[in-house]
MARSE-422080 format. One record per residue (C-alpha): residue number from 1; residue in three letters; chain; x, y negated, z negated. Coordinates in Angstrom, 1 decimal, always signed. Layout:
N
NUM ALA A X Y Z
...
# end
This chain:
530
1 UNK A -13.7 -76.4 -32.0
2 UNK A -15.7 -74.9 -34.6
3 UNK A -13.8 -73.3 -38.0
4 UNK A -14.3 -69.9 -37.3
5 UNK A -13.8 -67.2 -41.2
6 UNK A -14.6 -63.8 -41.7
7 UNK A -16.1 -63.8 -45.3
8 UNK A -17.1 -60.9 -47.7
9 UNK A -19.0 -63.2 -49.5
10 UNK A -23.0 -62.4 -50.5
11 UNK A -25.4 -64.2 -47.7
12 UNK A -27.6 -64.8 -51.3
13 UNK A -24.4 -66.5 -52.9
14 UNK A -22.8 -68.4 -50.1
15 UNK A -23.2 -72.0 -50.4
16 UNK A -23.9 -73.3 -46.5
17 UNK A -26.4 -75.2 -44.3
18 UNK A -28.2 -72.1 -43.0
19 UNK A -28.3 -68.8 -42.7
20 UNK A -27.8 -67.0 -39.5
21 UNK A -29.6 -63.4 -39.2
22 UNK A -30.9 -61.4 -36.1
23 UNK A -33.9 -59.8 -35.2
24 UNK A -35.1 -57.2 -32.5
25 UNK A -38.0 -56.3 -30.9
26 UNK A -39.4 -53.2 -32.1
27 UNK A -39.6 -50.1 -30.0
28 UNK A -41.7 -47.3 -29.8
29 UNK A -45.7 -47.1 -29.0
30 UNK A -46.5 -47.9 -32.7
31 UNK A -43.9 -51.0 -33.3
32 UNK A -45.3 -54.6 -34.4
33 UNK A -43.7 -57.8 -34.6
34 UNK A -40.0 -58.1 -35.0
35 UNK A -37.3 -56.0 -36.4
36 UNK A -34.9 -56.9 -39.1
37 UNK A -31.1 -56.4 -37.7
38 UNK A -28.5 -54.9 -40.0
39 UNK A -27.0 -57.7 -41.9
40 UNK A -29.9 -59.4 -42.8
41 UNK A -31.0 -57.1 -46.0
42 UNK A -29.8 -59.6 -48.6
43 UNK A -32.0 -61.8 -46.6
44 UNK A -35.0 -60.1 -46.5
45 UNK A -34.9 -59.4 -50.3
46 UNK A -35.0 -62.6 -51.6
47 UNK A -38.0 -62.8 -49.4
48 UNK A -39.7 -59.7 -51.7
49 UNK A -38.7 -57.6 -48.5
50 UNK A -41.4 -59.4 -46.7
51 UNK A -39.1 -61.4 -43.9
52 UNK A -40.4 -59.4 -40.6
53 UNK A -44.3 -60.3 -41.7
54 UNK A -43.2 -63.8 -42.1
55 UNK A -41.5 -64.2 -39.2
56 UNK A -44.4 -62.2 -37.2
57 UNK A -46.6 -64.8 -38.8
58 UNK A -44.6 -67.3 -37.5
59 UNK A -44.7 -65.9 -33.8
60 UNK A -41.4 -64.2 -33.8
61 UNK A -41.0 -61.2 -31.4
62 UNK A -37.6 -60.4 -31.5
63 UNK A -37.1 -61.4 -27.8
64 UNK A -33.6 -62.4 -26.8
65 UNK A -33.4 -66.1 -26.9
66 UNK A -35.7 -67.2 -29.2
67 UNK A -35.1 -69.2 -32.2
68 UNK A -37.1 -69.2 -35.5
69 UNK A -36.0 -71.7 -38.0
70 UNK A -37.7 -70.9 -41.3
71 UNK A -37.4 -72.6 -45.3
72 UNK A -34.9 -70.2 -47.6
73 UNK A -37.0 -69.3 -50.7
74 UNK A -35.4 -69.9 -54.1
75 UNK A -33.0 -66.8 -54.5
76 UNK A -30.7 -68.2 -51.5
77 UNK A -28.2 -71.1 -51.7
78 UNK A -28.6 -72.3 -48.0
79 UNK A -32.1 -74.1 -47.5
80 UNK A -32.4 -72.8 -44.0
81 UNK A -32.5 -69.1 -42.5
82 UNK A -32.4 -69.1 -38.6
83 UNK A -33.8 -66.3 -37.0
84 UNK A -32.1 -65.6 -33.5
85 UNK A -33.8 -62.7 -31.2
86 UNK A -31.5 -60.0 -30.3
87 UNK A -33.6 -58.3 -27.6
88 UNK A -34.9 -54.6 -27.8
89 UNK A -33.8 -52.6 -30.6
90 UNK A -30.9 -50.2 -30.2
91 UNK A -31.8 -46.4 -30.4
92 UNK A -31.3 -44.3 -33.2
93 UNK A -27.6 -44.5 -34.3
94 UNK A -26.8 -47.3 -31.5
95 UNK A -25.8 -50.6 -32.3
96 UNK A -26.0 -53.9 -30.4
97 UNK A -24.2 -54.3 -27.1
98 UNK A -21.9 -56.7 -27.6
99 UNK A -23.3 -59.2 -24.9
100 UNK A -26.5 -59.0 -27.2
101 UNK A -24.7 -60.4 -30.3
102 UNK A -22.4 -62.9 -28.3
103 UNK A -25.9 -64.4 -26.3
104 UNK A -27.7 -64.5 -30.0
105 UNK A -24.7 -66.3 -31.8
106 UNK A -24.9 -68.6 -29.1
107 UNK A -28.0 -69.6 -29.2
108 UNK A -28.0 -70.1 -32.5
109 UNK A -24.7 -72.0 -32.6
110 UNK A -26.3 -74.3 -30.0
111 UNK A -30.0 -74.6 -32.1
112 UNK A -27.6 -75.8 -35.5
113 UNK A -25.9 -78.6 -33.6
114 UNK A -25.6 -81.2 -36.2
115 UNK A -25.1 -78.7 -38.8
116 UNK A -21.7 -78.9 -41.0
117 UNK A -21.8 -75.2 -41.8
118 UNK A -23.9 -72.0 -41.1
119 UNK A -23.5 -68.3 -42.6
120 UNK A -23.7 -65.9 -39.5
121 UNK A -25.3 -62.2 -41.4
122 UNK A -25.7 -60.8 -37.5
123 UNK A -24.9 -56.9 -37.1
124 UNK A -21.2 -56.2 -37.5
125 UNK A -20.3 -52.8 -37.5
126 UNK A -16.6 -52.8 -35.7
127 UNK A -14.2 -55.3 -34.7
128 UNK A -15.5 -55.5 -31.4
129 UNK A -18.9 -56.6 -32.7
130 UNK A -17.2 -59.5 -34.9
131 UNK A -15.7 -60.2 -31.3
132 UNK A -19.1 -61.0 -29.7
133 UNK A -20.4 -63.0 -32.8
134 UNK A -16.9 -65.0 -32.6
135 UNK A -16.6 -65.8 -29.1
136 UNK A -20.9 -66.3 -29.0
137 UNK A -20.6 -68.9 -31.7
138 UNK A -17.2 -70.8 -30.2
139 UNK A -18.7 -71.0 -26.7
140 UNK A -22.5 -71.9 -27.8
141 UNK A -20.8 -74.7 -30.0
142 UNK A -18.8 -76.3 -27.4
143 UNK A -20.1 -80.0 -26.6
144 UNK A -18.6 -82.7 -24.0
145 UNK A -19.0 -86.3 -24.8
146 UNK A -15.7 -87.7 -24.4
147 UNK A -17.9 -90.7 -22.5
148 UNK A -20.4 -91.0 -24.6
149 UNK A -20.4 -94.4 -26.9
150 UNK A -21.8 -92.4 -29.9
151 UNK A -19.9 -89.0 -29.6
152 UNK A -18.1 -87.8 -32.6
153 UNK A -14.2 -88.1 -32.3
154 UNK A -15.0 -88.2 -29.0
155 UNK A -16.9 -85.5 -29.2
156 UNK A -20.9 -84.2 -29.8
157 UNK A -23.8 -82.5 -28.7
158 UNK A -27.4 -83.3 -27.7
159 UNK A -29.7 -81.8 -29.9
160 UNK A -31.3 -78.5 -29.9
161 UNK A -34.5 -78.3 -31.5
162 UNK A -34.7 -74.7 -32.0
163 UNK A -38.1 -74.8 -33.6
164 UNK A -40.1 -71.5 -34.4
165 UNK A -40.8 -69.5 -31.3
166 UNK A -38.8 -71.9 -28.9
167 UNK A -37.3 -70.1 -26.2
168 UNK A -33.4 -69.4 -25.6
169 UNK A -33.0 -72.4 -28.9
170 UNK A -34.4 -74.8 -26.2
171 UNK A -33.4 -78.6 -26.1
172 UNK A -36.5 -80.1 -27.3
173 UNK A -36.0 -83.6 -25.0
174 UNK A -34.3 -85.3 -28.5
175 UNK A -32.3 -87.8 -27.7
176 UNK A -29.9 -88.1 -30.8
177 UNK A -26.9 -86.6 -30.2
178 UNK A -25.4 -84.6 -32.9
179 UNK A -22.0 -83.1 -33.7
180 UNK A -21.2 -79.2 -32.7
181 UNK A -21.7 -76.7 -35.4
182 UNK A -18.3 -78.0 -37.6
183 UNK A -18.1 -74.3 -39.5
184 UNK A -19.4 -71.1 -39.0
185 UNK A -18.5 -67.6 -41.7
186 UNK A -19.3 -64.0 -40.3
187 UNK A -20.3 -62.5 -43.3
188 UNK A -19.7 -58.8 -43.5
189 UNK A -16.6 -59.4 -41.6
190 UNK A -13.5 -57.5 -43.3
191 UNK A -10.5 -60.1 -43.5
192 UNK A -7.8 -57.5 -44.2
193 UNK A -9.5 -54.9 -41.3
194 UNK A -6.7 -55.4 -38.8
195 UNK A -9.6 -54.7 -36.3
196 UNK A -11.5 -57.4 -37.1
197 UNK A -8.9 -59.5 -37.5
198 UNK A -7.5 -59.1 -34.3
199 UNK A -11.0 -59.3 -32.7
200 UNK A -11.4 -62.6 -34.2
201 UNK A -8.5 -64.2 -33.8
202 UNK A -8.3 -62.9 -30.1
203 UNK A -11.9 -64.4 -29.9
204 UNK A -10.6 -67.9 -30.9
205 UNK A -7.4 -68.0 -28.3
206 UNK A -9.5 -66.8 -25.6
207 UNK A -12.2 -69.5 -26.2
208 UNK A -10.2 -72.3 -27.0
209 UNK A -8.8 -72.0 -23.9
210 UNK A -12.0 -71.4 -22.4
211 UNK A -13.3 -74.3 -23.5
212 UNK A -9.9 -76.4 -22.5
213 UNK A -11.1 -75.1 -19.2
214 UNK A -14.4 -76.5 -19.2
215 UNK A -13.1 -79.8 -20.5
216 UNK A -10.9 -80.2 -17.4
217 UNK A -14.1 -78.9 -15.1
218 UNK A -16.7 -82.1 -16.8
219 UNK A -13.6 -84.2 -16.7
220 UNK A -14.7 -87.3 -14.2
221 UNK A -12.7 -87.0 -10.6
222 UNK A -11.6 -90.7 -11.5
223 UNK A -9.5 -89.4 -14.7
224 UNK A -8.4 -85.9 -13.4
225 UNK A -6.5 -85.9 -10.2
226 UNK A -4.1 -83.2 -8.7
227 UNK A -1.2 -85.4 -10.5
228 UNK A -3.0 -85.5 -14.1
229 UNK A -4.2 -81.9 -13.9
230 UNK A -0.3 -80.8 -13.1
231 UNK A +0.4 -82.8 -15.7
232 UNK A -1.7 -81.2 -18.6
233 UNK A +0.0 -77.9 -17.3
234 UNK A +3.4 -79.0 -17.8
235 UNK A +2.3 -80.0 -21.2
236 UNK A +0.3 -76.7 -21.8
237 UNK A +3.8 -75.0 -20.6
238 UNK A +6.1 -76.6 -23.2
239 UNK A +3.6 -76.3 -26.1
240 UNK A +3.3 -72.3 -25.4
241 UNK A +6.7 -71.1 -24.1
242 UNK A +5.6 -70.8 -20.6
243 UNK A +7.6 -71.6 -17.3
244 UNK A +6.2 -74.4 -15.0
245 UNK A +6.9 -75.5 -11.5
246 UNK A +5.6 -78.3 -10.1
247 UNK A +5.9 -79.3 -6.2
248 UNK A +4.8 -82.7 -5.1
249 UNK A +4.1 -84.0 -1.9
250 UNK A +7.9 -84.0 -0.4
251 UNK A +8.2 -80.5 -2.1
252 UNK A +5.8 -79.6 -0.5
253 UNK A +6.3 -80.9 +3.0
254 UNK A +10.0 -79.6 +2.5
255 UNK A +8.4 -76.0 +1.6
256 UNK A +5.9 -76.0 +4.9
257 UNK A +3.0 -76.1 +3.2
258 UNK A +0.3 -77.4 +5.7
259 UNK A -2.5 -76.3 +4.4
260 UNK A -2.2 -77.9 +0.7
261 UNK A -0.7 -80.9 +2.4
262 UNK A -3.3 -81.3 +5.3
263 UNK A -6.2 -81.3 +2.7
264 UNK A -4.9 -83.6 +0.3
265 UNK A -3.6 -86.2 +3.5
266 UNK A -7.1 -88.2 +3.2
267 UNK A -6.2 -89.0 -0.5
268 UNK A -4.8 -91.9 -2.3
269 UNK A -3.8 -89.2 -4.5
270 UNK A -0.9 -86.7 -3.6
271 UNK A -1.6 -82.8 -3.9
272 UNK A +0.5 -80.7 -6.0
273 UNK A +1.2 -77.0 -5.9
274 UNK A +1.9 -75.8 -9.9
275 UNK A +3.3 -72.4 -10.8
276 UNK A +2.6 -71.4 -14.4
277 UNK A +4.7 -68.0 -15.5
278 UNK A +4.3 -65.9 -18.5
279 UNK A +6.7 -63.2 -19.4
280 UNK A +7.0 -60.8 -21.4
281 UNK A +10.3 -58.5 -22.5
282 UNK A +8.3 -55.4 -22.5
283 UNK A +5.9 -56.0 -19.7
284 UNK A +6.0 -54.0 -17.0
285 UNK A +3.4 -55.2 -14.7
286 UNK A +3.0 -58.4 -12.8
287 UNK A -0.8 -59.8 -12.2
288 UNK A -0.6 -62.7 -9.9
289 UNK A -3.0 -65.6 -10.2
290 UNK A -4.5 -68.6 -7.8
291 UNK A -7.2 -70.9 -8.4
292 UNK A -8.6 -73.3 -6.0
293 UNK A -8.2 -76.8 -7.8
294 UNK A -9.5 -79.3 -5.6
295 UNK A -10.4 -82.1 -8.1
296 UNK A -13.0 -84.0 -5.7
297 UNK A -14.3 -82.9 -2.5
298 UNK A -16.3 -85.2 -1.0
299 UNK A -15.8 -82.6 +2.6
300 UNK A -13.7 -85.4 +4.2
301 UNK A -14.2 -86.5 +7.9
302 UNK A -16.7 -83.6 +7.8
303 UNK A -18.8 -85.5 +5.3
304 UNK A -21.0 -83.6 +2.8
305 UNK A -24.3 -85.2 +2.9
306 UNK A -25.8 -87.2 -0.1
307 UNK A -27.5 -85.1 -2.8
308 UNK A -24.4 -82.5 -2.3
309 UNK A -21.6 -84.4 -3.7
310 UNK A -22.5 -85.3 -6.9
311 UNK A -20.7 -82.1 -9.4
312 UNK A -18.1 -82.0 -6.7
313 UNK A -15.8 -82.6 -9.8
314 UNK A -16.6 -78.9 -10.6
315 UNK A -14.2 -77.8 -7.3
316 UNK A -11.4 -77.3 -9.2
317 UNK A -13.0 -74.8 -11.4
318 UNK A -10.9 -71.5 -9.9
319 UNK A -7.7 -73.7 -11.0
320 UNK A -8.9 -74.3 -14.6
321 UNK A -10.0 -70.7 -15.1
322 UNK A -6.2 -69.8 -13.9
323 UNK A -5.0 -72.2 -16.0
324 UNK A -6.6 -70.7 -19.5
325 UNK A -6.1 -67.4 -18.3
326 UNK A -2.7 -68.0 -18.4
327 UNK A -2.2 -69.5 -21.2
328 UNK A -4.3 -67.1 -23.3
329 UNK A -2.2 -64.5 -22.3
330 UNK A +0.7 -66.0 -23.7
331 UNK A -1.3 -66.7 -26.8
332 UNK A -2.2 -63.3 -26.9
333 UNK A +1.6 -62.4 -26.3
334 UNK A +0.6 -59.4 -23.9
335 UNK A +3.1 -56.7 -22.3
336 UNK A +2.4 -57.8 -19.1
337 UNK A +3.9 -61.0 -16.9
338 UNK A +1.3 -63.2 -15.7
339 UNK A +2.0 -66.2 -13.1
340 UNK A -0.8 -68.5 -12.2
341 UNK A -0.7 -70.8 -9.3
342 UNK A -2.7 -74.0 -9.2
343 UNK A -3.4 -75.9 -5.6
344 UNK A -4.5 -78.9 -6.6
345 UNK A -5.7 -81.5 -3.8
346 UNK A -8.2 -84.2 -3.4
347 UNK A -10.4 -83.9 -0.5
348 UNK A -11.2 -87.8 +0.7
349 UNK A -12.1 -89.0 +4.5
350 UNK A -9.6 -91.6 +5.5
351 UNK A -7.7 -92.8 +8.3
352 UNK A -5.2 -90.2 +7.2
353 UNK A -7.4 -87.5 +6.5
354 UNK A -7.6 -84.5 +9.0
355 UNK A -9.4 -84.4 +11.5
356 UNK A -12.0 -81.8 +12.9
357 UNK A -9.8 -80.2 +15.9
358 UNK A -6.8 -80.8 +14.3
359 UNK A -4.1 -77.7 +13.5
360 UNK A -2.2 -77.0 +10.4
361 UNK A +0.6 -75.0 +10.3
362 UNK A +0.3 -72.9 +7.1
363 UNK A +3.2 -71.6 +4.4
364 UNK A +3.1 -68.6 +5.9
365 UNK A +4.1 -70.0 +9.2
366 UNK A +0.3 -68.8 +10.7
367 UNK A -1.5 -71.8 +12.8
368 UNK A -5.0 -72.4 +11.9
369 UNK A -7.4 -74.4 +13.7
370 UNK A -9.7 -76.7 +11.4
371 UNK A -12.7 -77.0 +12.5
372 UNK A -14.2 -78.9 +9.5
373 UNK A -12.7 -79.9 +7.0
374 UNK A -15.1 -79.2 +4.1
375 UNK A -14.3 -75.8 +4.4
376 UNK A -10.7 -76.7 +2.7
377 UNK A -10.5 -74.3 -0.2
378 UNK A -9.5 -71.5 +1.8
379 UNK A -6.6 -74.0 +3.1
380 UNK A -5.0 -74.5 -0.2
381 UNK A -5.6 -70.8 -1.1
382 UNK A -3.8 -69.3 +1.8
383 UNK A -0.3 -71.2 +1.2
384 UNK A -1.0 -70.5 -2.6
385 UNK A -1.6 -67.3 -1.8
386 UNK A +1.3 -66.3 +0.6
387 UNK A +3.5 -67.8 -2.1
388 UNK A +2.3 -65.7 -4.8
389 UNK A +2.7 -62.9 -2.1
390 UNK A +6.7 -63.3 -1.5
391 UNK A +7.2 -62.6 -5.4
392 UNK A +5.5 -59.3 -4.5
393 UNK A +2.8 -58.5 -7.6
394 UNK A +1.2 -55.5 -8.3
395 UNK A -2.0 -57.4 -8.1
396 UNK A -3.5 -60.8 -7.3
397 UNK A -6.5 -62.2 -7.6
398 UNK A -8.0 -65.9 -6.7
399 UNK A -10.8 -67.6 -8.4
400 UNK A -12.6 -70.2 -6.4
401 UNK A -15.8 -71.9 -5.7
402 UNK A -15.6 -71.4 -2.2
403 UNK A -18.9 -71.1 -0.1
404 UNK A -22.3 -71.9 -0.9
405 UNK A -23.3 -69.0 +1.2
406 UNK A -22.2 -67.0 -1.9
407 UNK A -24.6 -68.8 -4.1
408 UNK A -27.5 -68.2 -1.7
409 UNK A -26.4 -64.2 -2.2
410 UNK A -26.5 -64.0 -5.7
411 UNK A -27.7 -67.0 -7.2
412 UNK A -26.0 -69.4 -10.2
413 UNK A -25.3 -67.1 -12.2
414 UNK A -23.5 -63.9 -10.7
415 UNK A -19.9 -64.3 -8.8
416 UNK A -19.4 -62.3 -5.7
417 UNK A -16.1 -60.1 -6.1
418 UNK A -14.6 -59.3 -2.7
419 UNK A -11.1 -57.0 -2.3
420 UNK A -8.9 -55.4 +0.4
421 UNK A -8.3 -52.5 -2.2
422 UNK A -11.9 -50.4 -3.2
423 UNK A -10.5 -49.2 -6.2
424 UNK A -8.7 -52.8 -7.4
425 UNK A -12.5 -54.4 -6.5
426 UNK A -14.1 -51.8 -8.9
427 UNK A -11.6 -52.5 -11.5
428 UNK A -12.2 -56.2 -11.3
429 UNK A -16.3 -55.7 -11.5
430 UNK A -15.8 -53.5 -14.7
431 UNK A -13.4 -56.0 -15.9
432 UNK A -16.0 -58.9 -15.7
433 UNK A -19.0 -56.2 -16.8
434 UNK A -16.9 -55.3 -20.2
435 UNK A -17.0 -59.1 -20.9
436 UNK A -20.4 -60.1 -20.1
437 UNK A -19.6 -62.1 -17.2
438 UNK A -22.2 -61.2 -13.9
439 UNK A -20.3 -60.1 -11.1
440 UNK A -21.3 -58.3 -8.1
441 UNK A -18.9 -56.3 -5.5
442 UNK A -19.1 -58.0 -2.0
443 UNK A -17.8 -56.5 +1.9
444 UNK A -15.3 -57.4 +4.2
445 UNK A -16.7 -56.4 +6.9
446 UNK A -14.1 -56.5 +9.9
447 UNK A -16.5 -57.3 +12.7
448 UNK A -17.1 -60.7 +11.3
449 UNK A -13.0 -61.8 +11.8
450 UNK A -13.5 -62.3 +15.5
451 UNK A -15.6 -65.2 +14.7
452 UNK A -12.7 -66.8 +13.4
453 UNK A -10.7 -66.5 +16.6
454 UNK A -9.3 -69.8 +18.1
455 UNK A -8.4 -70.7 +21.4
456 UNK A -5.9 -72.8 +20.2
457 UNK A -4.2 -71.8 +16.6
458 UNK A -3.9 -68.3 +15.3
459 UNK A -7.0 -68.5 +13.3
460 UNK A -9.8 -71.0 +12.4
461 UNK A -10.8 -72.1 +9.2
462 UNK A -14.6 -71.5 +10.3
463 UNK A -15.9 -68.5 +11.8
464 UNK A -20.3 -67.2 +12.2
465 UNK A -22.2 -68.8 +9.9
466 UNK A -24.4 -65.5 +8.7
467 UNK A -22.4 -64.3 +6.1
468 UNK A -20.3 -67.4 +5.6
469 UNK A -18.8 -66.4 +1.7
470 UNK A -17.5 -63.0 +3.6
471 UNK A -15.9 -64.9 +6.0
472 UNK A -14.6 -67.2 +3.7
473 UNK A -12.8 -64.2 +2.2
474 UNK A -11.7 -62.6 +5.4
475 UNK A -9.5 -65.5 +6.2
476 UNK A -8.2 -65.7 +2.6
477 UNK A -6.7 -62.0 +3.7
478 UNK A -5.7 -63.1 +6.5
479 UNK A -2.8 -64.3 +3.7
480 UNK A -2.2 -61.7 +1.0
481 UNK A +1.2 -60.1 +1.8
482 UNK A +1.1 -56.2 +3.0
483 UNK A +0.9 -53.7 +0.2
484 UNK A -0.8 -56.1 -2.2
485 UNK A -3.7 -55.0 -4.3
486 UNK A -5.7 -58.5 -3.9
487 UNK A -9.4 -59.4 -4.8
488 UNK A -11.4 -62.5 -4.5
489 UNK A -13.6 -64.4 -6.9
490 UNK A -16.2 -66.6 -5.4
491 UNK A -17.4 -68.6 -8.3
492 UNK A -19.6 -70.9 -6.5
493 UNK A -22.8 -70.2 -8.6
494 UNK A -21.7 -70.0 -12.5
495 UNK A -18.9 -72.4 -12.2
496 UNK A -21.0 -75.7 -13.3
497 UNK A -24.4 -75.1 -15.0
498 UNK A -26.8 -77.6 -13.5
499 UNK A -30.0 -76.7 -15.0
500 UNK A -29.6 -76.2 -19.1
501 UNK A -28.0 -74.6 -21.5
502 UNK A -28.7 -70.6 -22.6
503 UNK A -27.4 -68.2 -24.9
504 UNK A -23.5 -69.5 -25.3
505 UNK A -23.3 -71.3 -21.7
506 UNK A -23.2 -74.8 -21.8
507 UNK A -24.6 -77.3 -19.1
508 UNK A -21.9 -78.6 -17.0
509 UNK A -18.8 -76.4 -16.9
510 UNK A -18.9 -73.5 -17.9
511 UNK A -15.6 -71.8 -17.6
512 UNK A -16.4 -69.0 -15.6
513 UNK A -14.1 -65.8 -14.7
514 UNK A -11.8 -66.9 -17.6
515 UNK A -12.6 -63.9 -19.4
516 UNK A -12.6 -61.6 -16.8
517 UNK A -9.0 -62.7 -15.8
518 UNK A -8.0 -62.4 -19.4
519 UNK A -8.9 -59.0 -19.4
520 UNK A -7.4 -58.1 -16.4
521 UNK A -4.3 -59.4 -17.9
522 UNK A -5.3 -56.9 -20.9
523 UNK A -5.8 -54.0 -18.4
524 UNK A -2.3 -54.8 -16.7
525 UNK A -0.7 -54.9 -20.1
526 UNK A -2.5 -51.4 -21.1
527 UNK A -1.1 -49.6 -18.0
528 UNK A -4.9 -49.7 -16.1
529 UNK A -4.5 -52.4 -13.7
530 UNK A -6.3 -50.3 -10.6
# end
């Protein structure tokens, strides 16, 4: 991941491959052409104070996204300055929001792919700006190319072009791969500021395991099974002091889990049920955790058709946001105890698979009635669920990519937050709000359970199709123990980017609800959980 400092040093001194400032559209009924940012004064002087008319020349607006790449003139060490569009202009006395700066150091993260290292000069006036910057330049930066021949270490990114005017740093079709962004300084950032300290380095545990997240989420399904994915927990476990339990498939037979086994029975490869715990001495609250991990689903006997199975590696994306979650917390060494639970299964048609018509006998001793098997993520969330119930938290919360019905509510990029608690649903909406991630508060409406009524189990897995991601998470309740504050995170549409990059989200995985979890966990640890 990319060397992250917070340097005093003078933007006109620093020795680097470019120059990183921002720029804002102007406001007001006589404003024309872009806006110099704070931060970018030593800039604009070697320029002889004329930067905004150059950039104005150059068809710079200001607009958020857009990339201007420019020649430094001779009074500044690096040979490039980048411009990076910040939006409109704060009022008088405002600063930038902090989703502004983390979408600009994106972008510009992603347009200097193949750079060694870049000077950042983007508005810092608190720790939580130097936050934004950190966490916009570590997630822009993150590349995948593991598979690819040419990939650095293993690792490197398709180039951005980021030429003058282009949109958002836009890929410019170039082939040539080149390495992330290897170093990146915040200037203006105050090293021996406990604030911005601790708003950096918080930045860097929280993305790292961000990105660890998306790694597992772009992962092929032929390298990352239920049995490899509990593995890289237990690892994760010993390396950061956590506690792990894993059940395999005669734990989990033994335990009565039906609905984890009856997924995963199609499968050459066993399901697994992991429990990840972090405690602390002084925490007083428990948040409970459970991400839908099912590492393929091809939809089994009920067989998705072609055209829809192709990212179904993404399906385990609710488990690998769990997963980080967790173990940021622990990095973070917050006063609260956090235990994630992982239900890992494969989802494969077989002679062994179940069946449409066939009935499980969940954990929680309930009966359900499937009546396709595609709609298996609420399966393995229910026993996951009920367990995480018995251990009785104050809250819990499951991350999944559950219905495409959610995605045709809100679109790619927005996750639907449904809760049987008004007040916990509100908390988790401003939760994902404070961090930039899109969320929107979704109904449970009661008339829609009879749909799910079976003539021969206690409840099917299917119920009316009109509203299917509310249905979805009316069964899931079906399995939350009484008295439990518990929302639902359908992450169907910004779990796995399929069209391309912007600001700092990456095609393919993109780790979504990790940092709404983590501050959750932040909440819980302050006292604020509801």
């Amino acid at each position: 991941m990319t060397a992250l400092t917070l340097s005093t040093a003078a933007a006109a001194g620093l020795r680097a491959d470019a120059i990183v400032i921002g720029v804002a559209k102007g406001s007001g009924p006589k404003a024309r052409g872009p806006v110099l940012a704070p931060g970018a004064e030593a800039v604009d002087k070697a320029y002889d104070g004329g930067l905004a008319g150059v950039l104005e020349t150059l068809g710079a607006s200001g607009a958020e996204g857009e990339v201007t790449k420019l020649p430094a003139p001779a009074g500044l060490k690096a040979p490039l300055v980048l411009a990076v569009g910040l939006g409109a202009a704060p009022g008088k006395d405002a600063g930038f929001g902090a989703e502004a700066l983390r979408k600009a150091a994106g972008v510009a993260a992603r347009a200097l792919a193949g750079t060694k290292k870049a000077a950042f000069a983007l508005p810092l006036a608190d720790g939580a700006a130097a936050g934004a910057v950190a966490e916009g330049v570590l997630l822009g930066a993150y590349s995948f190319d593991v598979y690819k021949e040419n990939g650095k270490n293993g690792k490197g990114a398709k180039g951005a072009r980021g030429d003058k005017g282009a949109k958002d740093g836009g890929d410019g079709g170039d082939a040539r791969r080149k390495a992330p962004l290897a170093e990146a300084a915040l200037l203006g950032g105050k090293p021996r500021d406990k604030e911005f300290k601790a708003a950096v380095e918080r930045a860097v545990a929280v993305c790292e395991e961000l990105n660890r997240a998306r790694d597992l989420i772009n992962t092929p399904p032929n390298d990352l099974n239920p049995e490899s994915f509990a593995a890289i927990a237990e690892a994760a476990a010993k390396e950061h002091g956590l506690k792990v339990q894993v059940l395999d498939e005669k734990a989990l037979a033994k335990g009565g889990y039906g609905g984890i086994l009856g997924v995963g029975a199609g499968s050459a490869s066993g399901p697994r049920l992991v429990k990840l715990s972090y405690t602390h001495s002084r925490g007083a609250r428990t948040l409970a955790l459970v991400g839908k991990g099912i590492t393929y689903d091809s939809g089994g006997i009920s067989l998705k058709p072609a055209g829809h199975n192709e990212t179904m590696k993404c399906d385990m994306s609710g488990a690998a946001a769990v997963f980080a979650a967790v173990v940021a917390a622990a990095r973070l060494g917050l006063e609260v105890n956090v235990t994630g639970w992982l239900a890992l299964a494969e989802n494969m048609p077989s002679g062994s698979a179940t069946r449409p018509g066939d009935v499980l006998r969940m954990y929680s001793g309930k009966t359900v009635e499937v009546l396709n098997t595609d709609a298996e993520g609420r399966l393995v969330l229910a026993d996951a669920l009920w367990a995480a119930s018995q251990e009785k938290p104050d809250a819990l919360v499951d991350v999944a990519t559950l219905t495409g019905a959610m995605m045709l509510a809100l679109g790619s990029r927005t996750f639907g937050v449904m809760a049987n608690d008004d007040a916990f649903r509100a908390a988790v909406v401003g939760a994902a709000d404070e961090v930039g991630e899109p969320s929107w508060p979704m109904p449970l409406p009661d008339h829609l359970r009879k749909g799910m009524d079976s003539p021969t189990a206690d409840i099917a897995n299917m119920g009316e199709r009109m509203g299917g991601g509310l249905v979805a998470g009316l069964f899931l309740r079906e399995f939350v123990g009484e008295g439990i504050a518990w929302a639902h995170l359908d992450i169907a549409g910004p779990a796995f980017n399929e069209g391309g990059a912007f600001g700092y989200t990456p095609k393919g995985g993109t780790g979504s609800a990790v940092r709404t979890l983590v501050r959750l966990a932040e909440r819980a640890a302050a006292g604020d959980l509801r």
